[in-house]
C-alpha angles and dihedrals in degrees: 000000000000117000142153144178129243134253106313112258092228095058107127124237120294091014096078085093099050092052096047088051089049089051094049087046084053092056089037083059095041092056099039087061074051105059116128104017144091116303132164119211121200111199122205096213096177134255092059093301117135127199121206125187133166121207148126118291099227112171136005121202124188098277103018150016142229126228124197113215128185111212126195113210121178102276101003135043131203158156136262135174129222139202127219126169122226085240096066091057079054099048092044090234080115122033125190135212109192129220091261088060098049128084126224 
């Protein structure tokens, strides 16, 4: 699982946002040794509802990524991709579990 702390509580005035933006640098660099494989996304959606996909973590971009994820509907199946920010990983409103913590 991929998880960080915020911003320390002893960060002196005027460097808070350095060190957010070198924490968000730090999961930007997790995920890119990631690309292309396995990855499971748990979505806080809000009003105790959880959302869970697994896909392929197929690009990452300087302040968000893309997941592919393959869907089966009833007659048709398809794939959608979806957007996170690094922030939200930072935030926990998206949490990770990375391809050396699934089973296949």
């Amino acid at each position: 699982m991929l998880g960080y702390l915020c911003c320390p509580s002893s960060v002196e005035e005027g460097s808070e946002r350095v060190a957010a933006k070198s924490v968000l640098e730090d999961i930007k660099k997790e995920l890119d040794s990631h690309v292309g494989e396995k990855i499971r996304v748990k979505a806080n959606k809000g009003r105790k509802k959880v959302d869970e996909k697994e896909g392929i973590l197929e690009k990452t971009y300087p302040h968000i990524f893309i997941v592919k994820i393959e869907e089966e509907h009833l007659s048709e199946r398809g794939e959608r991709r979806v957007s996170y920010s690094y922030t939200d990983v930072l935030t926990e409103t998206v949490e990770l579990i990375l391809p050396e913590s699934l089973s296949n």
